[in-house]
C-alpha angles and dihedrals in degrees: 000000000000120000096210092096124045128190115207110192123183115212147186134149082337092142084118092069121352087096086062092048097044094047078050098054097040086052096068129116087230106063104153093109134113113219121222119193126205111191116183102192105318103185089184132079078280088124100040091050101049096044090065078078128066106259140129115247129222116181134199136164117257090254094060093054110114100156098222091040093051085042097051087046099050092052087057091063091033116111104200121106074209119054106214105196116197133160121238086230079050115108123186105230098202131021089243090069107096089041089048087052088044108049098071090058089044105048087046094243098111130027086206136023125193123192135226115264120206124197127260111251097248084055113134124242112263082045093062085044090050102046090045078058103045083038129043135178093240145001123026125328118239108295084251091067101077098154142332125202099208085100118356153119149215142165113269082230083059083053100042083059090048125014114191119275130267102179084091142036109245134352094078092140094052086049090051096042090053084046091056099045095043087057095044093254109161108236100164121193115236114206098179094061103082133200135169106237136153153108134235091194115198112234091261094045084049086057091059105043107047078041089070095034096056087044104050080039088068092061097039100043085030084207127116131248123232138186093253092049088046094053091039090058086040098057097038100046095050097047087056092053087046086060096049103041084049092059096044081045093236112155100167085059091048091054090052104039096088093055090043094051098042086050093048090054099032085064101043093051079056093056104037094051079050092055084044092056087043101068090032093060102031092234106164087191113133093162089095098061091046094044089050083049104043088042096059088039 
């Protein structure tokens, strides 16, 4: 096995999946890679499945999860001169994937390389709409889309500049993304390399997602949030998933598009005036981000 390349996969209660990710990883043309596992609690056949594979297991309890610090860590015990970083819901589409996000690093025109996500088939609707948006078959994504873990790579040398960030819960790709771009650090998108990867979150899971995003945004984008701005994006962002669920013809959708938006950018507004409190006060506290997340699941 060679240590140049190392794969660093994040996992919890991901039996329902991880065996498809990781046939999908050890498919692939490229296979000198060592494969590192974080587990954070998994109560599920996780463990069982993933040690049918050669990989290397680190263990924590759920309460010890904070995305960027488990990351950082990981890295330090990590032997690749190359991080790999997949999901464990992350599912290589073609056995090219891993050698199409590779090859930029490798050939020295990129310091980090993200791939293109499609959707899983039972994906709803304004997910499918979402994800054509953050991803697209050619060319660059939307300036707003920096960099995403679910399959990506970087040079530990990119890393040791700029390990991932700690002050948040979540969001430690996009920090890192803004980071790069803002040093003139190369992260290319790769469209060619594919992987299946989304989420239909339930209202409560959306909560706590776009929570920890809005909060760790306040730090990244260091700006304020305000009730014209959050109608603005509300309105916006539901007439365009009006547009899309009519044409799929999917009124259900359609019914539930408003909630789920005002959810999506109610939650957001929460965490974000949280992030704002945050720097004005110093409070180095991340636990209010993780206990929103772990509650809705």
């Amino acid at each position: 096995m060679n240590s140049r390349v190392t794969v660093i996969m994040r996992s919890k209660n991901s039996a329902w999946v991880i065996g498809q990710a990781l046939s999908g990883l050890f498919s692939q043309h490229r296979r000198d890679f060592e494969l590192l596992l974080v587990d954070s609690g998994s109560t599920d056949a996780t463990l069982d499945i993933a040690r049918r594979f050669p990989c290397r297991v680190i263990q924590i309890a759920a309460t010890e999860y904070f995305p960027g610090a488990v990351l950082n860590k990981a890295i330090q015990q990590a032997q690749g001169e190359i991080l790999v970083f997949q999901n464990s819901d992350a599912v290589p589409l073609a056995p090219n994937a891993l050698e199409q996000l590779l090859e930029p690093l490798e050939s020295g025109q990129a310091d980090a390389t993200f791939a293109r996500q499609l959707p899983r088939p039972e994906a709803h609707t304004w997910v499918r709409r979402d994800y054509s948006l953050a991803f697209p078959s050619q060319g660059v994504p939307p300036s707003w889309m920096v960099y995403s873990l679910p399959f990506a790579a970087m040079r530990r040398a990119a890393w040791e500049r700029h390990p991932f960030y700690e002050d948040a819960w979540g969001s430690e790709d996009t920090e890192w993304g803004h980071w790069a771009r803002q040093n003139r650090v190369v992260a290319r998108y790769v469209p060619e390399a594919l992987v299946m990867h989304s989420h239909n979150y339930t209202l409560r899971q959306l909560y706590g997602r776009r929570f920890i995003e809005g909060e760790a945004d306040a730090f990244i984008l260091q700006d304020k949030v305000s009730i014209p701005r959050f109608l603005r994006r509300l309105c916006k962002s539901w007439a365009r998933d009006a547009g899309a669920h009519l044409v799929a013809g999917d009124l259900l959708g359609l019914m539930l598009s408003l909630p789920r938006r005002w959810v999506y950018h109610w939650a957001y507004w929460k965490g974000h005036t949280l992030g704002e409190r945050r720097k004005k006060t110093g409070s180095q506290d991340t636990s209010i981000g993780q206990r929103v997340v772990l509650k809705r699941g």
